[in-house]
SEZA-14426 format. One record per residue (C-alpha): residue number from 0; x, y, z. Coordinates in steps of 0.05 Angstrom, whole numbers. Layout:
% residues N
{NUM,{X,Y,Z}}
...
***
This chain:
% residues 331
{0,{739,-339,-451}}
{1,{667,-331,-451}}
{2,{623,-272,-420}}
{3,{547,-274,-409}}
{4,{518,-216,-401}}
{5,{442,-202,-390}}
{6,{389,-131,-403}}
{7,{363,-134,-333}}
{8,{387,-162,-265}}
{9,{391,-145,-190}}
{10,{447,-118,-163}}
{11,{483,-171,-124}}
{12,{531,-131,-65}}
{13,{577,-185,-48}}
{14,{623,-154,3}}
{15,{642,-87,23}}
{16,{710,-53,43}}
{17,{725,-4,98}}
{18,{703,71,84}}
{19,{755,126,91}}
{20,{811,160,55}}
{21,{859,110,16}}
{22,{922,148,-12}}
{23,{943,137,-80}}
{24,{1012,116,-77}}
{25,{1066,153,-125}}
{26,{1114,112,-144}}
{27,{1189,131,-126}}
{28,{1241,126,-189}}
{29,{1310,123,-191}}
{30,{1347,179,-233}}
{31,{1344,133,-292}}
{32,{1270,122,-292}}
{33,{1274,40,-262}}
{34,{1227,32,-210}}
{35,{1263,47,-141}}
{36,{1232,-5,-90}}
{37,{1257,11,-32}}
{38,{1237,80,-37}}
{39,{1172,52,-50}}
{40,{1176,10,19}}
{41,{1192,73,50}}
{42,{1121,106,22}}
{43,{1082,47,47}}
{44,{1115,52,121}}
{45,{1097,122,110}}
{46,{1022,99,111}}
{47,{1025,44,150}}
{48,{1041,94,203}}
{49,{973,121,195}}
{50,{900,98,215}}
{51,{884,93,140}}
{52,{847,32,120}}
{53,{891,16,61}}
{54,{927,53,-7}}
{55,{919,53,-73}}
{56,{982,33,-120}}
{57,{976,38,-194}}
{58,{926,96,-193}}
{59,{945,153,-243}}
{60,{981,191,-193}}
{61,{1027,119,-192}}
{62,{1041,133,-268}}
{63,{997,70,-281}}
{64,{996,76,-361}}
{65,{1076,85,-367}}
{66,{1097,20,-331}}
{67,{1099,-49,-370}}
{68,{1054,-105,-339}}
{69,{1112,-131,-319}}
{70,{1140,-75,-285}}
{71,{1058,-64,-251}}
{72,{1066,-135,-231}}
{73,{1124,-128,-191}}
{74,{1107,-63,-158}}
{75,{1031,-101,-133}}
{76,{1078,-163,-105}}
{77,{1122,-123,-80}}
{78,{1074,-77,-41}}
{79,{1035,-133,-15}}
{80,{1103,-171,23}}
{81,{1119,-109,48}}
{82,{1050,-94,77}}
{83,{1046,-165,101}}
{84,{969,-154,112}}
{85,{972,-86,153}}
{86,{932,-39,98}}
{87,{878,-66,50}}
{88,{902,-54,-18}}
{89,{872,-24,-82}}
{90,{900,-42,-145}}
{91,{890,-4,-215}}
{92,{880,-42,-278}}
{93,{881,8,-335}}
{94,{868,-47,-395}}
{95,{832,-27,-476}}
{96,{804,-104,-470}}
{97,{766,-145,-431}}
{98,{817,-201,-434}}
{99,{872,-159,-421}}
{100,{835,-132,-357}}
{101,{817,-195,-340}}
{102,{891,-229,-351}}
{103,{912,-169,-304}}
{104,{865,-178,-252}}
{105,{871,-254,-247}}
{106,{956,-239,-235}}
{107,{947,-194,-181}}
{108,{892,-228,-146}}
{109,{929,-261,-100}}
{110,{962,-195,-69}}
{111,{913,-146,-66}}
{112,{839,-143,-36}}
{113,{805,-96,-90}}
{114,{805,-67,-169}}
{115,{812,-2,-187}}
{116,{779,-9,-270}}
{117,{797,44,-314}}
{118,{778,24,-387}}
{119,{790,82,-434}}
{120,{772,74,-511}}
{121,{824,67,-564}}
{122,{771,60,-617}}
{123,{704,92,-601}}
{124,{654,43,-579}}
{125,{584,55,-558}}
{126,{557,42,-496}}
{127,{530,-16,-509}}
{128,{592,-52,-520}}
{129,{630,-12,-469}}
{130,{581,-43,-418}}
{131,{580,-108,-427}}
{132,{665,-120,-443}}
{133,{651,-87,-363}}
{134,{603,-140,-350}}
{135,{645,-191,-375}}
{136,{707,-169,-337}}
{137,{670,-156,-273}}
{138,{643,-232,-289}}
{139,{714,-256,-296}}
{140,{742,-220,-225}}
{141,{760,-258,-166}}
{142,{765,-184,-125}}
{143,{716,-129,-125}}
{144,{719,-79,-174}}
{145,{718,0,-162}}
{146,{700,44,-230}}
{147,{747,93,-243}}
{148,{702,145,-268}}
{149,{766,199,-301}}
{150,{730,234,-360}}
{151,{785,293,-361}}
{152,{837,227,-381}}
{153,{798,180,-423}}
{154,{759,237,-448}}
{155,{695,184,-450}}
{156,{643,216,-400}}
{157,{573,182,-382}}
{158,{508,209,-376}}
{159,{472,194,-304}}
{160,{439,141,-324}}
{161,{494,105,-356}}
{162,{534,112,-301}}
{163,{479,71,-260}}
{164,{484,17,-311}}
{165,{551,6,-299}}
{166,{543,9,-221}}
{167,{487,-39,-229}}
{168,{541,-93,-253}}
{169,{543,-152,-203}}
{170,{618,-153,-176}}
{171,{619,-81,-181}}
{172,{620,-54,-110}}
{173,{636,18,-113}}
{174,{676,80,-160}}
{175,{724,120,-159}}
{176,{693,189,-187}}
{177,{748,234,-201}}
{178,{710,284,-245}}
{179,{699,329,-192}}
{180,{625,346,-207}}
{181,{577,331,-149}}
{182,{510,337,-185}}
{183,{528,269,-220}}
{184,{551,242,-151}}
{185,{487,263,-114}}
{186,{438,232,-178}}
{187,{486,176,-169}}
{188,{481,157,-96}}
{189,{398,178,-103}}
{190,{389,114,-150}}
{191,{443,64,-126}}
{192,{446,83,-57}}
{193,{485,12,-38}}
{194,{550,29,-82}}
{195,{613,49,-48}}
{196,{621,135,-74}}
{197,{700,149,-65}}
{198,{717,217,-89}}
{199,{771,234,-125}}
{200,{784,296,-93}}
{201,{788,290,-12}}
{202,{762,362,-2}}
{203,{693,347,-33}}
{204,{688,306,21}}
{205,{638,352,58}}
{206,{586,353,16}}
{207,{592,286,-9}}
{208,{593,253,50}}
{209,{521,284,62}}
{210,{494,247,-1}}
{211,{516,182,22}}
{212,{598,181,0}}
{213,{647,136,36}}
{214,{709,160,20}}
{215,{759,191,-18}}
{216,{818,162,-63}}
{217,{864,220,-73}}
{218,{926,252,-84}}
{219,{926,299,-27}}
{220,{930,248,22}}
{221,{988,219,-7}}
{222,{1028,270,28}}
{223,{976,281,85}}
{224,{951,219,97}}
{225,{941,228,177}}
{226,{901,292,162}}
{227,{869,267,113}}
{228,{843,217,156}}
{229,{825,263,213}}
{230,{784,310,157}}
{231,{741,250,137}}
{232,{728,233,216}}
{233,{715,302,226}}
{234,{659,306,169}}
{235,{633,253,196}}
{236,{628,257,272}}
{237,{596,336,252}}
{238,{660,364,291}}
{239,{647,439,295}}
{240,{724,451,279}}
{241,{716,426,214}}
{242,{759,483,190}}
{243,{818,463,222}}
{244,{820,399,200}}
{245,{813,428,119}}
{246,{867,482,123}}
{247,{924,432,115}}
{248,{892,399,57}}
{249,{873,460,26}}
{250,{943,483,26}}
{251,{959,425,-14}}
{252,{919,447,-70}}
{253,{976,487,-114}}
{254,{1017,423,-110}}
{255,{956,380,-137}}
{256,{934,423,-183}}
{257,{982,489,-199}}
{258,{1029,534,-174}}
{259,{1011,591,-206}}
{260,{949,614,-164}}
{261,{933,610,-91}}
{262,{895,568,-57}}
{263,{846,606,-38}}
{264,{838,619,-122}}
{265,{835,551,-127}}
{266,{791,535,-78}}
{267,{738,583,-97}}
{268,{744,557,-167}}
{269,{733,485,-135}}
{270,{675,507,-106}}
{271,{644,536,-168}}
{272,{660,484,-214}}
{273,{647,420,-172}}
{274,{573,442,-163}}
{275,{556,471,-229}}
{276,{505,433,-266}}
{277,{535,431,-335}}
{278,{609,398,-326}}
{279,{658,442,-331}}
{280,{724,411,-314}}
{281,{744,385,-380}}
{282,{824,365,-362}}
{283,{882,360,-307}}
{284,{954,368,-314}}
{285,{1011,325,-285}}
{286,{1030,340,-210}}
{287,{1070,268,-196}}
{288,{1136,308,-196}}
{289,{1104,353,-154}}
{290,{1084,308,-103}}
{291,{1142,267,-99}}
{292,{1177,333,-85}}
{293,{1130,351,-25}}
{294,{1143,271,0}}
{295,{1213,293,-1}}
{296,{1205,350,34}}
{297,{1177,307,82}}
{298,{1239,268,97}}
{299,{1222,205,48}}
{300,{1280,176,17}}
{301,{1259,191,-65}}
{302,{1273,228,-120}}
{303,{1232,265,-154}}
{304,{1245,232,-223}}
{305,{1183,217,-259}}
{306,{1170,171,-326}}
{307,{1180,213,-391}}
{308,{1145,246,-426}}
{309,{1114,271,-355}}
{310,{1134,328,-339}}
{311,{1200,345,-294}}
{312,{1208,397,-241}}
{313,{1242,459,-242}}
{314,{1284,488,-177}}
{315,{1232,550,-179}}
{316,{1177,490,-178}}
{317,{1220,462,-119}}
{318,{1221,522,-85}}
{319,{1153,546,-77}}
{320,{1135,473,-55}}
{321,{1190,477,0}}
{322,{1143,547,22}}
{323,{1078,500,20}}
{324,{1109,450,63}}
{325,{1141,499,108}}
{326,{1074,534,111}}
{327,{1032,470,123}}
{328,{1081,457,181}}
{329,{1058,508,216}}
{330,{992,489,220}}
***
């Protein structure tokens, strides 16, 4: 394997993907931690239901890192026959090499239409090298690539103008920005106006749908993927009820983020640290049990087992989410 990589070059947009909100899919587990695929078929009917243009399996909230390659093989084949076409599909790599991303990629190309890249350090590199082993995978990729910009995980965060480097990489058709901070989205989408912005974070929508975003790839829409999709449409048809369609979603922020404050604690707190200009949102905490609790809730048929050492969920944790979705019901 061989990678050429060059200082300078224009930025080649070879196709594009449908904007919107694409859920990130959590995968269901039975009690013993095996991968339980026909609760997974039940969370893709769950979306298929919906007028979302695809999902997203293998994202962080799917517990990418603690699956073997086998085991992320067979839950990307297995998503795509049950799909059969009806949802575009995101896959994440997360990969320390360029040949590993690259062996990765080229197994799942034929099942799924796009790449979701996360490439955290091991070793510290510099940027130089971190660049071009993107390059060279982006080079090597038979699908489009998303960036999966997660500084609070990989704990490697970019400057602005590094971050258009690596947008400027032919084959490299959009990110996934899940640091929550929208003066780095806005310089972003100012100096490479052609690249595909998702959020990470579907209620940053509003304002980052005014710079130029197309979408979100999120949790909350894993369990409110219909609303989700109605919020984006809202945002951007300029529907004067645009707090309707964000009260559901906002609900869902102690089961995203924690259930020890409100939401409308963690909302103002959103608010504030999203549009500070120094980043402030240095890491997350697990909510997959949490989640797969409020799925439950919602009559799937999963546990809400997650892959140790992540951690469980108590009954008091159970309960307050059962108020949540009995709250969000009501809406």
């Amino acid at each position: 394997m061989t990678c050429t990589t060059t200082k300078t070059k224009t930025k080649t947009m070879t196709m594009t993907m449908t904007h919107g909100v694409y859920p990130v899919v959590h995968t269901p587990l039975h009690e013993d931690e095996s991968i339980d695929f026909e609760g997974l078929k039940a969370c893709l009917e769950y979306y298929n239901q919906t007028d979302l243009p695809g999902v997203t399996l293998l994202g962080s909230g799917g517990e990418l890192p603690y699956f073997s390659d086998s085991e992320q093989y067979d839950i990307i084949k297995a998503a795509f026959n049950y799909l059969d076409g009806s949802k575009a599909i995101i896959a994440g790599v997360h990969a320390y090499s360029s040949a590993q991303a690259i062996e990765k990629i080229a197994s799942y190309s034929a099942y799924v239409d796009y790449i979701l890249l996360l490439v955290p350090d091991y070793y510290q590199s510099t940027f130089e090298d971190y660049l071009q082993t993107l390059e060279c995978i982006a080079q090597h990729s038979a699908k489009p690539i998303l960036f999966y910009y997660f500084p609070q995980i990989t704990q490697k965060s970019f400057t602005s103008d590094q971050m258009i480097a690596i947008l400027s990489i032919d084959n490299i058709i959009g990110i996934k920005d899940s640091s929550v901070h929208i003066p780095t989205a806005k310089r972003i989408l100012s100096d490479v106006p052609d690249i595909l912005y998702f959020s990470g974070l579907s209620l940053l929508l509003e304002p980052l749908i005014k710079l130029g975003a197309v979408g979100a790839i999120c949790p909350i829409a894993s369990v409110l993927p219909q609303q989700a999709h109605e919020y984006f449409c809202a945002i951007q048809n300029s529907d004067k009820n645009l707090k309707k369609y964000r009260a559901p979603l906002k609900r869902m922020l102690p089961i995203v983020n924690t259930l020890t404050l409100s939401e409308k604690t963690q909302f103002l707190a959103l608010s504030l640290l999203s549009t500070s200009p120094v980043k402030l949102i240095k890491n997350v905490t697990s909510s997959h049990a949490k989640i797969k609790e409020a799925l439950r809730f919602k009559g799937l048929p999963i546990q809400r087992t997650v892959r140790a050492p992540l951690p469980g969920l108590s009954d008091t944790e159970a309960e307050k989410i059962a108020l949540i979705m009995d709250d969000l019901a009501s809406l």
